[in-house]
GUVEX-455291 format. One record per residue: chain; residue in one letter; residue number from 0; x negated, z negated, y negated of N, C-alpha, C in turn. Coordinates in nm, 3 decimals. Each point is the difference from the previous one (the first is absolute). Layout:
! residues N
unit:code:pos:n.X:n.Z:n.Y:ca.X:ca.Z:ca.Y:c.X:c.Z:c.Y
A:A:NUM:X:Z:Y:X:Z:Y:X:Z:Y
...
//
This chain:
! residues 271
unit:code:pos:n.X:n.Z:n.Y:ca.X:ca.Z:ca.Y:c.X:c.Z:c.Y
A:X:0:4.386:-15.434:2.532:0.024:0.083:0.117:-0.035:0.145:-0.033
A:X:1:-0.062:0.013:0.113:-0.016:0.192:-0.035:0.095:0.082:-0.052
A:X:2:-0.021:0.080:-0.016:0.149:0.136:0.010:-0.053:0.152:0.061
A:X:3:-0.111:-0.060:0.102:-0.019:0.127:0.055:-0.016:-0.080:0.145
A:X:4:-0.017:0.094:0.101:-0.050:-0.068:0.114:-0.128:0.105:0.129
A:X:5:-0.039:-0.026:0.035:-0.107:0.070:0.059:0.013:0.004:0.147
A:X:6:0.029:0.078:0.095:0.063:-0.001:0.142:-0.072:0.146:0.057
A:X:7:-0.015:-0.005:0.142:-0.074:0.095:0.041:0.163:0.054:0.025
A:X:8:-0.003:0.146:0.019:0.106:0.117:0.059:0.009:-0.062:0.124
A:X:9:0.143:0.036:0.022:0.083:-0.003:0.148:0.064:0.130:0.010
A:X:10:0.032:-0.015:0.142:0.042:0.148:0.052:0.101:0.068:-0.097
A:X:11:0.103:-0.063:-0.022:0.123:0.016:-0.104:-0.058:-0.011:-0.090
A:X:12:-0.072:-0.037:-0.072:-0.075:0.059:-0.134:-0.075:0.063:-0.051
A:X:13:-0.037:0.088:0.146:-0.092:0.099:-0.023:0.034:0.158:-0.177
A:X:14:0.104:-0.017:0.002:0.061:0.078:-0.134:-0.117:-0.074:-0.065
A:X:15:0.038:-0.118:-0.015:-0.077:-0.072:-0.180:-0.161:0.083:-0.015
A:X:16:-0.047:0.011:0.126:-0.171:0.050:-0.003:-0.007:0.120:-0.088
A:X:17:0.071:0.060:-0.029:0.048:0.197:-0.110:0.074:-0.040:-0.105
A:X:18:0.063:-0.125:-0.031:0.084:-0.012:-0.116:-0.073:0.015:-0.088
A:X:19:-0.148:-0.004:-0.044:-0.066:0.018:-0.115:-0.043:0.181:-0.013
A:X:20:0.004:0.046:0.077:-0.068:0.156:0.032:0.147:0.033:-0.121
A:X:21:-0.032:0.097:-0.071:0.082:0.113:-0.096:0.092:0.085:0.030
A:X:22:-0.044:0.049:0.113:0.139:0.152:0.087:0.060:-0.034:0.099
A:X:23:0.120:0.027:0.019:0.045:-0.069:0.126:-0.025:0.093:0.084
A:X:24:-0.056:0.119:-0.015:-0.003:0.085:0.117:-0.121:-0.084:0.061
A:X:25:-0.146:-0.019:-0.114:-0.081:-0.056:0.086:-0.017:-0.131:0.041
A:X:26:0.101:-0.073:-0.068:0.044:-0.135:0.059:0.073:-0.010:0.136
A:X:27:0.071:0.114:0.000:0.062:0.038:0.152:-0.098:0.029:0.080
A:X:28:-0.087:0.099:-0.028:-0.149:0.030:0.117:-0.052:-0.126:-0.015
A:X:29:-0.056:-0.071:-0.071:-0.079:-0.124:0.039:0.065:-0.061:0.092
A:X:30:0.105:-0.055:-0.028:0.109:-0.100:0.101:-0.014:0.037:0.146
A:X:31:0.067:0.171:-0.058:-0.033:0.010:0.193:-0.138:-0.029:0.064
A:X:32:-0.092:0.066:-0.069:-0.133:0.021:0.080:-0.042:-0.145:0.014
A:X:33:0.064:-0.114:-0.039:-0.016:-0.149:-0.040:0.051:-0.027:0.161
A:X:34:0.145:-0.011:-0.003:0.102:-0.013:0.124:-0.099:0.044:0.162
A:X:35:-0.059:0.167:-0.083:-0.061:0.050:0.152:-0.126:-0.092:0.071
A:X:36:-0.039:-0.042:-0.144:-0.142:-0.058:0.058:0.015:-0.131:0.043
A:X:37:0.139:-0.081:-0.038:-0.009:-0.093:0.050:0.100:-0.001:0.117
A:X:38:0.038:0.137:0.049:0.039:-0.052:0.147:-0.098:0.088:0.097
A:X:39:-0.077:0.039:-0.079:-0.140:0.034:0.097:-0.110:-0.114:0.010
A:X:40:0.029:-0.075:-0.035:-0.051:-0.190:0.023:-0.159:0.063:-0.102
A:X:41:0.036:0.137:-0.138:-0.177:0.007:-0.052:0.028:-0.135:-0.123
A:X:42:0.126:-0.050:-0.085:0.001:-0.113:-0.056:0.122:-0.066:0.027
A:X:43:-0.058:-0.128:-0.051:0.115:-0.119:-0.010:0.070:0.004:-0.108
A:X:44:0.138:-0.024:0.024:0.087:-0.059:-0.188:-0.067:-0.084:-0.078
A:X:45:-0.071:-0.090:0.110:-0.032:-0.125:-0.090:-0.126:-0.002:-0.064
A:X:46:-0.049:0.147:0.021:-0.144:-0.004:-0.079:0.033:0.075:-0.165
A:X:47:0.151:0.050:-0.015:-0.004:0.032:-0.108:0.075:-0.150:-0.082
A:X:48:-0.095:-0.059:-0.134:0.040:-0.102:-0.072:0.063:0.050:-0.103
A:X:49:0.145:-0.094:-0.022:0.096:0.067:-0.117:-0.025:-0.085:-0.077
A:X:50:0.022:0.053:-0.138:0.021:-0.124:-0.107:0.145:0.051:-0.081
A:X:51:0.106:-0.077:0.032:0.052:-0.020:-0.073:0.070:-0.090:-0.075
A:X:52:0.097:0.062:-0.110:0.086:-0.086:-0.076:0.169:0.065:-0.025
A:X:53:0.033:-0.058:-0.079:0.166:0.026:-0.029:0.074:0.104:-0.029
A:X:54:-0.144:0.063:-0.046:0.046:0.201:-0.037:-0.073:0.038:0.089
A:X:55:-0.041:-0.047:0.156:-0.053:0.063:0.082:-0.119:0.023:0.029
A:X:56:-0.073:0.111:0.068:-0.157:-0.042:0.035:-0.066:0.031:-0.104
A:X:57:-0.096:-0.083:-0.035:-0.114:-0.004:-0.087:-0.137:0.097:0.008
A:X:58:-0.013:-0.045:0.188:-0.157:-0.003:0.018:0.021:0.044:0.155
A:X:59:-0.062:0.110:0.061:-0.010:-0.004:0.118:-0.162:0.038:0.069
A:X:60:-0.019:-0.052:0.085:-0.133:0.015:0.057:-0.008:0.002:0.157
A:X:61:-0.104:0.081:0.064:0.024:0.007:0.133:-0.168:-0.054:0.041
A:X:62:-0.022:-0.090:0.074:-0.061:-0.042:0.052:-0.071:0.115:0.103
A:X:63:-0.094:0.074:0.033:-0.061:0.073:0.074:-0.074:-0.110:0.119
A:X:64:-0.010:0.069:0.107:-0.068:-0.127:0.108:-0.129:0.066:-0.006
A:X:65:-0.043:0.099:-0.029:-0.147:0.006:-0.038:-0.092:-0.036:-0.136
A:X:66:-0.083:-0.091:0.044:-0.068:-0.095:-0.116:-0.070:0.130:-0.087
A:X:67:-0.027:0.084:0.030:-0.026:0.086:-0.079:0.097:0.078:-0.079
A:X:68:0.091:0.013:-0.009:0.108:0.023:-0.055:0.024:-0.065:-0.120
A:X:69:0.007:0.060:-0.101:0.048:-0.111:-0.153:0.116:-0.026:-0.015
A:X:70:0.054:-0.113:-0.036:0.162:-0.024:-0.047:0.006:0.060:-0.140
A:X:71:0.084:0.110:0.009:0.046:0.098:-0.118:0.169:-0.073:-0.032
A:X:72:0.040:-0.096:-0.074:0.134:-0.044:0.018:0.077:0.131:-0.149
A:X:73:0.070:-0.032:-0.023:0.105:0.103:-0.071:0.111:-0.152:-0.084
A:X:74:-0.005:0.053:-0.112:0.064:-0.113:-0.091:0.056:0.064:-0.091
A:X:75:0.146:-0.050:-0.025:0.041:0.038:-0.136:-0.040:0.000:-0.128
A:X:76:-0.052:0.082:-0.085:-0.021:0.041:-0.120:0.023:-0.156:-0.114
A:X:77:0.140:-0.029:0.023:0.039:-0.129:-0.077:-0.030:-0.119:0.088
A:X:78:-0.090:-0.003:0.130:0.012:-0.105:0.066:-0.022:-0.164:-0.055
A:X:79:0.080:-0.070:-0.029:-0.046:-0.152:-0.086:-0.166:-0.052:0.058
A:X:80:-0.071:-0.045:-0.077:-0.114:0.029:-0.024:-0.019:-0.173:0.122
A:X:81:0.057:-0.126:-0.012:-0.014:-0.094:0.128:0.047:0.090:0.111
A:X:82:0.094:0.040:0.026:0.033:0.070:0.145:-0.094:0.065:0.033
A:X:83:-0.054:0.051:-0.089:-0.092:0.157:0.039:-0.115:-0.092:0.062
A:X:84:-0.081:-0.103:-0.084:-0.080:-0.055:0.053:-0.011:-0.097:0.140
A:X:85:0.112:-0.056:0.007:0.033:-0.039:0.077:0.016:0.108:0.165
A:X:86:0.051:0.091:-0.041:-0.023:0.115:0.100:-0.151:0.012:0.035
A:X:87:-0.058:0.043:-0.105:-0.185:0.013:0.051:-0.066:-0.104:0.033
A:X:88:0.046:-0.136:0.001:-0.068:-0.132:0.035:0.058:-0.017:0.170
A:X:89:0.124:0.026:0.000:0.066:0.055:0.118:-0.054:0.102:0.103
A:X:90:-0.026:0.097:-0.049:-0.103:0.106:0.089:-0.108:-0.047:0.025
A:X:91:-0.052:-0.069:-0.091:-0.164:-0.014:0.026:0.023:-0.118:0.113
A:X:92:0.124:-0.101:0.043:-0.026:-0.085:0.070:0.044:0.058:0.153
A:X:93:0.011:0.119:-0.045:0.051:0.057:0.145:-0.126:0.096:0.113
A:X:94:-0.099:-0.017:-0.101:-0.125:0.097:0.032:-0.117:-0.080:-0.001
A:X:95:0.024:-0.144:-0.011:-0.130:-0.073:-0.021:-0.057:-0.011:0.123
A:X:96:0.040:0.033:0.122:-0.071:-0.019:0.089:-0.070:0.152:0.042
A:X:97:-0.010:0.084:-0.069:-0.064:0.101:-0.062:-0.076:0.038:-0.122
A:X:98:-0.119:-0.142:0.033:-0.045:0.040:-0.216:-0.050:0.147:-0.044
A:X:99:-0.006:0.119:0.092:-0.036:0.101:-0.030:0.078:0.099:-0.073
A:X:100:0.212:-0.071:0.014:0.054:0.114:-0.006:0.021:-0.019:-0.213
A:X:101:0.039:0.133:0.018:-0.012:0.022:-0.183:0.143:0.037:-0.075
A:X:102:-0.008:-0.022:-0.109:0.183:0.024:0.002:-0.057:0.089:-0.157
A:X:103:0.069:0.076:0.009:0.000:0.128:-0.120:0.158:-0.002:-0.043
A:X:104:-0.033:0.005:-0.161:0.181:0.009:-0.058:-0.065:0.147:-0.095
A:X:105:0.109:0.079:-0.015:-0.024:0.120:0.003:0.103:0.026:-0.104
A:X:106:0.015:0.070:-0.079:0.084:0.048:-0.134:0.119:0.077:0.072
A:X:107:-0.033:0.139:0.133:0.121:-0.008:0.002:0.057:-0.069:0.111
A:X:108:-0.007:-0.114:0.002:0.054:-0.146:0.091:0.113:-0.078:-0.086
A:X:109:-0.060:-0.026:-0.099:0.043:-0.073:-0.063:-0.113:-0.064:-0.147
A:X:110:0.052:-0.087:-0.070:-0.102:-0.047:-0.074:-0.146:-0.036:0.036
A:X:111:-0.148:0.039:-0.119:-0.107:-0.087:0.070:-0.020:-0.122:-0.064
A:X:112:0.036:-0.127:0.056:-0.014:-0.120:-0.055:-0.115:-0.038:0.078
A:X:113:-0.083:0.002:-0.090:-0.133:-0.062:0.037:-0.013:-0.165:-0.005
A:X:114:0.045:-0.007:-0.116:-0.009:-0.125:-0.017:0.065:-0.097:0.111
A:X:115:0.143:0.053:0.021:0.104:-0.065:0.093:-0.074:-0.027:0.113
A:X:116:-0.100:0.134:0.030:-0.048:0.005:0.151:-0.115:-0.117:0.002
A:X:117:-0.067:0.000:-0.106:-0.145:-0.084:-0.032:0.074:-0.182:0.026
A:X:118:0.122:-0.024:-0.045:0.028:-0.100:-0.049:0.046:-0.043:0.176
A:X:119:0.046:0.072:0.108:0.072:0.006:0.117:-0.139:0.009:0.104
A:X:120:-0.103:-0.051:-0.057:-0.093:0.033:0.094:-0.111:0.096:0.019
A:X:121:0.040:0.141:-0.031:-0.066:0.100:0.027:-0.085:0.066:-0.083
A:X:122:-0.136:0.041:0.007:-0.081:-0.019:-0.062:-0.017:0.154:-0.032
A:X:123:-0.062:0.095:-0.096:0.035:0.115:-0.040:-0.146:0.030:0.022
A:X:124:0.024:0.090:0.073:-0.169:0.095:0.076:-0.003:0.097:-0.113
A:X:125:0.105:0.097:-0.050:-0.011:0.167:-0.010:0.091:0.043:-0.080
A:X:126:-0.005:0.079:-0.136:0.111:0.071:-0.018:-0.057:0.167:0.007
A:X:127:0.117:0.061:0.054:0.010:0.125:0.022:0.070:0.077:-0.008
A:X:128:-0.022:0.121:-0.040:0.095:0.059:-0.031:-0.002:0.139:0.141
A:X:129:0.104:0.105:0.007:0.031:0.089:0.089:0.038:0.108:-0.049
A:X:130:-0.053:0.131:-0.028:-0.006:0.113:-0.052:0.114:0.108:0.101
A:X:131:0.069:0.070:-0.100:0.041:0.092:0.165:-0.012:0.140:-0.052
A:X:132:-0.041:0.082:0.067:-0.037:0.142:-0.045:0.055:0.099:0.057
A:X:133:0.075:0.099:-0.041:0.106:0.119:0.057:-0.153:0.102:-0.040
A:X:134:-0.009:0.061:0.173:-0.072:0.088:0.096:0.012:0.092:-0.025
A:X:135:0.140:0.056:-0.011:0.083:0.121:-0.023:-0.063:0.045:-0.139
A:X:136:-0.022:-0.042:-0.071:-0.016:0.034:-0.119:-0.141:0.026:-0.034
A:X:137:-0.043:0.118:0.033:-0.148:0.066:-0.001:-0.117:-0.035:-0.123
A:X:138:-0.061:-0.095:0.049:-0.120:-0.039:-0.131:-0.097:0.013:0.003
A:X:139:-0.025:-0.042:0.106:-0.144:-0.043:0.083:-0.132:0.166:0.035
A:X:140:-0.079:0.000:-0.052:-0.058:0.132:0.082:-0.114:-0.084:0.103
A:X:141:-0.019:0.056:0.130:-0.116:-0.042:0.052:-0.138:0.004:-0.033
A:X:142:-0.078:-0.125:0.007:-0.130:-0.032:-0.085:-0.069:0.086:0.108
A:X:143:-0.086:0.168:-0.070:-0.088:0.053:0.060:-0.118:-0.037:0.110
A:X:144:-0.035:-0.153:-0.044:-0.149:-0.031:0.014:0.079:-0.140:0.161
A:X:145:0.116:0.001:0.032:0.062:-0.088:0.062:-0.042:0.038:0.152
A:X:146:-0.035:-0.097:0.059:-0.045:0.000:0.138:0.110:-0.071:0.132
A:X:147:0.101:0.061:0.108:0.047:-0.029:0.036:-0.095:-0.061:0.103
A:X:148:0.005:-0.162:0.037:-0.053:0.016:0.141:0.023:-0.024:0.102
A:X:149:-0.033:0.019:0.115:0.027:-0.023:0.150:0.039:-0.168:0.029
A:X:150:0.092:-0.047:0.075:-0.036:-0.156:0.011:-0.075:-0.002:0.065
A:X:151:-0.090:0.073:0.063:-0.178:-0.074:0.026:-0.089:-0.033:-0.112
A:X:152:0.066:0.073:-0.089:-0.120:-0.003:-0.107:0.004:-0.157:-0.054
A:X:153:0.110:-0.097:0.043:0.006:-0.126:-0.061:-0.116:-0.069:0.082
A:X:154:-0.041:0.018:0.135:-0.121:-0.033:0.030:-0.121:0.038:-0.049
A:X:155:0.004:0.063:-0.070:-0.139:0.070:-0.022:-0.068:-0.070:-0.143
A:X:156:-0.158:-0.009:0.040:-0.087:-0.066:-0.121:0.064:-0.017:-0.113
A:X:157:0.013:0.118:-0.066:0.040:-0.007:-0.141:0.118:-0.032:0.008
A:X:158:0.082:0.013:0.026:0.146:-0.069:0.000:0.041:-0.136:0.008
A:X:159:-0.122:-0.088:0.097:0.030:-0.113:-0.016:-0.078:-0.072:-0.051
A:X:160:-0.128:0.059:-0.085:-0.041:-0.049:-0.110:0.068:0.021:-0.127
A:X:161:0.071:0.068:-0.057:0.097:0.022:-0.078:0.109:-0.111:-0.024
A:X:162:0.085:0.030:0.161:0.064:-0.096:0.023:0.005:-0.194:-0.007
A:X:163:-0.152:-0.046:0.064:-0.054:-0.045:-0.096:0.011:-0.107:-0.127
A:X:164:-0.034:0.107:-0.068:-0.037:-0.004:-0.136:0.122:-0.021:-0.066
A:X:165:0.157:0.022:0.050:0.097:0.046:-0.062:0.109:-0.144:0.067
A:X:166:-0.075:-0.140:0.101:0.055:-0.061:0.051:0.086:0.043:0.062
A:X:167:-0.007:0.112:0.112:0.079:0.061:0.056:-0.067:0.026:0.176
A:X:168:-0.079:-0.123:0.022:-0.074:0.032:0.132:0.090:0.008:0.122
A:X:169:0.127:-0.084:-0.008:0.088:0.025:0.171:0.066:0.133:-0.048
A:X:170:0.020:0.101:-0.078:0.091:0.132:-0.044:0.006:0.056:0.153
A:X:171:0.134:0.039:0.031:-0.010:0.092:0.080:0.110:0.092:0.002
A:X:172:-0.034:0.148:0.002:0.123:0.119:-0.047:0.090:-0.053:0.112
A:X:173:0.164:0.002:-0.062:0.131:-0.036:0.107:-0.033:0.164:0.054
A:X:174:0.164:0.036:0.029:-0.018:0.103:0.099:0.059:0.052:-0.063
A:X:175:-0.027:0.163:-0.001:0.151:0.099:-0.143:-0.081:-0.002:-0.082
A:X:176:-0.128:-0.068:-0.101:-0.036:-0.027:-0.086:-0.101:0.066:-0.062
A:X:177:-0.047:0.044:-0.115:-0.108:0.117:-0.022:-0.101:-0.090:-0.071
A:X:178:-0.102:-0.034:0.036:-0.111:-0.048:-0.064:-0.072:0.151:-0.120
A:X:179:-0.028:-0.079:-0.091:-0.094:0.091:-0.129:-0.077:-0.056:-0.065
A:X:180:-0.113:0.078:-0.030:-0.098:-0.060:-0.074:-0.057:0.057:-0.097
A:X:181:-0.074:-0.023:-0.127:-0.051:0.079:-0.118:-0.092:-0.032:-0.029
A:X:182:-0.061:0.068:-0.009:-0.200:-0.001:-0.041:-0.057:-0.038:-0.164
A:X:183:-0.054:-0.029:-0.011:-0.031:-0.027:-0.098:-0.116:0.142:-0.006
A:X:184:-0.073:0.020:-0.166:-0.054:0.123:-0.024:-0.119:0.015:0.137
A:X:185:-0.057:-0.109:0.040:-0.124:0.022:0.067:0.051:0.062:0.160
A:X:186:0.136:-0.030:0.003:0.040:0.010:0.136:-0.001:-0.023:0.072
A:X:187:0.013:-0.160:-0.042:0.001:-0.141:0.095:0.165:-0.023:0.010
A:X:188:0.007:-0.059:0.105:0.173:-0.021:-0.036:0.025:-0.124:-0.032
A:X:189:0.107:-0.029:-0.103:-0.032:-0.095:-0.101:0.169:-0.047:-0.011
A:X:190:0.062:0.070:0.029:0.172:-0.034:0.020:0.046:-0.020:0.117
A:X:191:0.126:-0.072:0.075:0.067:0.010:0.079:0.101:-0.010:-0.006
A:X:192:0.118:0.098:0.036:0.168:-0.060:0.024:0.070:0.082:0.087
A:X:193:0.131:-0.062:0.057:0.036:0.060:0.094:0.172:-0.005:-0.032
A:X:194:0.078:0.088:0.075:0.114:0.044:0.030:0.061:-0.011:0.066
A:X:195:0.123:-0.027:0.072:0.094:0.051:0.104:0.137:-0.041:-0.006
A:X:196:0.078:-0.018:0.049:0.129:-0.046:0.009:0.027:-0.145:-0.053
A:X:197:0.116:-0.055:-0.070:-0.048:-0.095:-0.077:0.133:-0.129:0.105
A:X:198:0.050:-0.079:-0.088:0.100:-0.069:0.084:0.134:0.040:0.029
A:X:199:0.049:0.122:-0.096:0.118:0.011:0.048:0.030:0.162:-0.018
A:X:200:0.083:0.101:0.060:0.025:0.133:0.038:-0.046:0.070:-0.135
A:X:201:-0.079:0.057:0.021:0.014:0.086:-0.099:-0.119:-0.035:-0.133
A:X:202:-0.028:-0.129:0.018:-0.086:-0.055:-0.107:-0.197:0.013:0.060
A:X:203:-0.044:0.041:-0.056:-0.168:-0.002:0.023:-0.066:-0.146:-0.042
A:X:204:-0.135:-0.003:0.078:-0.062:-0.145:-0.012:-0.136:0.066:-0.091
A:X:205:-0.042:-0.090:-0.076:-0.101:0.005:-0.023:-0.117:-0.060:-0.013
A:X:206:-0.106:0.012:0.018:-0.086:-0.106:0.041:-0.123:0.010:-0.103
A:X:207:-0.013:-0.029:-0.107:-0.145:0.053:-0.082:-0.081:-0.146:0.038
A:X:208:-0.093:0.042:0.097:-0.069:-0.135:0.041:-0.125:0.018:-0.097
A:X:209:-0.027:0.081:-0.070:-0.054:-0.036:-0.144:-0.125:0.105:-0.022
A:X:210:-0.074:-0.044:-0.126:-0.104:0.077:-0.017:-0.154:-0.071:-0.017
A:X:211:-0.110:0.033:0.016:-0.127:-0.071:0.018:-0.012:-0.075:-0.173
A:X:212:-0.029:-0.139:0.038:-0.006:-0.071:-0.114:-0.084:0.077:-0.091
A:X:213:-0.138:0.087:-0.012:-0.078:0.000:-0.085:0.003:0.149:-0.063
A:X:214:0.158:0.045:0.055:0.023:0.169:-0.051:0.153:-0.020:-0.025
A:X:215:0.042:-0.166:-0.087:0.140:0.027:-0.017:-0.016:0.022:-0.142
A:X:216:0.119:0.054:-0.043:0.032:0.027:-0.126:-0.062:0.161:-0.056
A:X:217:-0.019:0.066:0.084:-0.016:0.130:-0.007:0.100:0.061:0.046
A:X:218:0.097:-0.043:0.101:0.167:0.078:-0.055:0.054:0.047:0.167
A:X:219:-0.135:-0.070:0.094:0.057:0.042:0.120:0.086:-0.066:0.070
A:X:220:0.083:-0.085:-0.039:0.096:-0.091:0.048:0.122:0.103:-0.035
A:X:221:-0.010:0.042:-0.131:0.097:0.109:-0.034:0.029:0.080:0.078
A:X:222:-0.099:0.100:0.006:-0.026:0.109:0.094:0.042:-0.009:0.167
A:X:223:-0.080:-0.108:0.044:0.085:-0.077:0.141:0.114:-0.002:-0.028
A:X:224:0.061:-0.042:-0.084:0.148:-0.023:-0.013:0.096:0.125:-0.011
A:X:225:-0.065:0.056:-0.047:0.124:0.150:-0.019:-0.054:0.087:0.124
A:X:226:-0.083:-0.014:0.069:-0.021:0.105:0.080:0.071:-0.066:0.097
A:X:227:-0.010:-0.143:0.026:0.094:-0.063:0.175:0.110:0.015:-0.058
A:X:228:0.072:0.051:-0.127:0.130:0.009:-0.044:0.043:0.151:0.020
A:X:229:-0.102:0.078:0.013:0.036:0.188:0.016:-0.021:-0.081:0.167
A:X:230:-0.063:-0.014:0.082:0.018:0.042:0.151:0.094:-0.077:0.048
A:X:231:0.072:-0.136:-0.088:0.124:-0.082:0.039:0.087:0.067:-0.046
A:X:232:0.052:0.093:-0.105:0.069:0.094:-0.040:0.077:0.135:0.146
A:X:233:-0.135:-0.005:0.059:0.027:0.111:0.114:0.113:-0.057:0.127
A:X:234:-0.009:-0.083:-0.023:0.109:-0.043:0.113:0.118:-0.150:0.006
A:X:235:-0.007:-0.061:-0.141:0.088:-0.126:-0.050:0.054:0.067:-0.154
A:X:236:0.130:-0.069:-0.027:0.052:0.018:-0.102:-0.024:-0.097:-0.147
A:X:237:-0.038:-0.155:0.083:-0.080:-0.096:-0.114:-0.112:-0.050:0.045
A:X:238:-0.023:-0.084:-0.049:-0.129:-0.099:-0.019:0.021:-0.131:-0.113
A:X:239:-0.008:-0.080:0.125:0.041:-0.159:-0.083:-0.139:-0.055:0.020
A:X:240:-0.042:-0.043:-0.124:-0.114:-0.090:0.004:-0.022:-0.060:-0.127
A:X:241:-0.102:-0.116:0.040:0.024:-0.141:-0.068:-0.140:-0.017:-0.014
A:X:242:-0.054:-0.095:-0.107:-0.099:-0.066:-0.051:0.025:-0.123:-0.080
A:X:243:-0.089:-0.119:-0.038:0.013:-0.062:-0.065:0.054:0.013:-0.109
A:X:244:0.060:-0.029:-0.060:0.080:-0.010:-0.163:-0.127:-0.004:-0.137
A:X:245:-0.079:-0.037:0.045:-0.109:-0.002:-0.082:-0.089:0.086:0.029
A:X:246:0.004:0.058:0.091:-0.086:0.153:0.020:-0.005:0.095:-0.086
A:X:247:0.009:0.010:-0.170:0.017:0.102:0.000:-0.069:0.141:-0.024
A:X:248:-0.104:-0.007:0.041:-0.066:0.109:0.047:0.088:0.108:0.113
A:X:249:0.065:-0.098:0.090:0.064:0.042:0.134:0.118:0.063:-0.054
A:X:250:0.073:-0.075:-0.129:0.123:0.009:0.019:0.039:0.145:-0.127
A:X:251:-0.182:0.044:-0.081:0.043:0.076:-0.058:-0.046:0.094:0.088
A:X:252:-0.054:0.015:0.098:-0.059:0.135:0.128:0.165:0.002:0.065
A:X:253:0.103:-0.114:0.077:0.142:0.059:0.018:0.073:0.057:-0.120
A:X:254:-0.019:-0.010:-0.117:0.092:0.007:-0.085:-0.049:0.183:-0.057
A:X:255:-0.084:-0.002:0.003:-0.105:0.151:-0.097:0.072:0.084:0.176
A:X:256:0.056:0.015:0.118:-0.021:0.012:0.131:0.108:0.017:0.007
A:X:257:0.135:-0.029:-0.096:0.185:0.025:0.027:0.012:-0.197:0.028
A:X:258:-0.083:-0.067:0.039:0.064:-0.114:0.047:0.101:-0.029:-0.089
A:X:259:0.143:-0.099:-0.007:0.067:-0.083:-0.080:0.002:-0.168:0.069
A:X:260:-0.004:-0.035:-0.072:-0.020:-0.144:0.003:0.167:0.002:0.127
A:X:261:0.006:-0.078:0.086:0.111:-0.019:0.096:0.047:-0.179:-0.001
A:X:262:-0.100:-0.035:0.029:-0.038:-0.157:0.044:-0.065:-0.078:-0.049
A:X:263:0.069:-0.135:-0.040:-0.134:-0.091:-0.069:0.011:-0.128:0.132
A:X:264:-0.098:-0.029:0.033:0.004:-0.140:0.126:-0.098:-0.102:-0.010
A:X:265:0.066:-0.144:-0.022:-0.142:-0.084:0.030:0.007:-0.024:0.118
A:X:266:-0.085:-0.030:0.058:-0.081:-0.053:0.144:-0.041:-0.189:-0.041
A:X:267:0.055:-0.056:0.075:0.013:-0.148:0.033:-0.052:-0.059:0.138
A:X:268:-0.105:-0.038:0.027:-0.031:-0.057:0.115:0.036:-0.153:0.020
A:X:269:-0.068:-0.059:0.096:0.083:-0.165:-0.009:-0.177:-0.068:-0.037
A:X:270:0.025:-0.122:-0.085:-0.163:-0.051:-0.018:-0.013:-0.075:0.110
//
């Protein structure tokens, strides 16, 4: 017999969904903003799945109704290693009629059991990591030779031959957002990345949609990088961003830049 059991949330158990969160202040804000949304009919109880056992919840996960949405579940640190799996064999049977959606376990979630996840079904796309960089803290000087441009300029010849070249042909600047570009010596433009508001108050996005394959490693990925970090500086306090785990070209351009390592995440799709 088990000694855990796996049950979607009910109204009266809406508490258990924060029992894993650390502060009760923000275990108290989650709850409520939990309560609000579900008597604004935006979720159901029963889309958040509990896992528990005898010392209580294990594993909690909320089901999103958009297939694009990843299941991010949250697990105890000591979670017993059958339950745990059993939880992710569990999720994955709750999304199969969505083979698109992806489930990411994230360090600060809980443990990354890869294996658990591999063994439950889910097949491992990605590891990545998530950099976070304090704004406030003046590093960055703006790259002289840096070209702000117009969002017309994303129509234009050279831009979307660039673009292109960089597997970046549907790009299109959001709104708020500062497109830039950097020339290479001949004064061709040979870089692209962009800026603006990122996902949450206060944090900047960044976008280095890259540099021309046959002028990399001359240092302008760098350069892109600290300059969208001086004009994201002008009006956000961080900058969270992520690359492959094996990038590390990428991950020593965040790191030489103030980045600190924040986040480690694999990415799991369904086969």
């Amino acid at each position: 017999m088990n000694e855990w059991t796996i049950q979607p949330a009910r109204p009266d158990t809406l508490d258990q969904t924060v029992a894993l969160l650390s502060g009760a202040e923000e275990a108290a804000r989650r709850l409520q903003m939990t309560r609000d949304n579900v008597a604004a009919g935006r979720v159901k109880p029963e889309q958040f799945q509990l896992l528990s056992s005898a010392r209580g919840v294990e594993g909690v996960c909320l089901i999103p109704l958009p297939p694009a949405v990843p299941l991010l579940p949250r697990l105890r640190a000591d979670v017993p290693e059958a339950a745990a799996q059993a939880f992710l064999a569990h999720l994955r049977g709750c999304v199969a009629a969505t083979p698109d959606r992806r489930l990411i376990l994230d360090d600060t979630q809980g443990p990354l059991l890869a294996g658990l996840a591999q063994a439950a079904g889910w097949q491992l796309q990605e590891e990545a990591v998530i950099y976070e960089t304090d704004l406030q803290v003046p590093r960055w000087v703006p790259d002289p030779q840096a070209q702000h441009l117009e969002a017309a300029a994303v129509a234009s010849p050279e831009v979307r031959v660039l673009l292109r070249a960089l597997d970046r042909p549907d790009f299109a600047l959001r709104d708020g957002w500062t497109l830039v570009g950097l020339p290479e010596t001949d004064g061709t433009l040979a870089a692209l990345g962009a800026t603006g508001p990122g996902g949450r108050p206060g944090t900047a996005g960044l976008d280095l949609i890259g540099v021309y394959p046959a002028v990399r490693g001359q240092g302008l990925g760098r350069r892109l990088h600290g300059h969208l970090l001086s004009v994201a500086a002008q009006s956000f306090s961080e900058h969270m961003g992520g690359t492959d785990a094996h990038n590390h070209p990428m991950r020593r351009i965040f790191e030489r830049h103030g980045g600190v390592l924040a986040q480690q995440q694999l990415i799991f799709t369904q086969p």
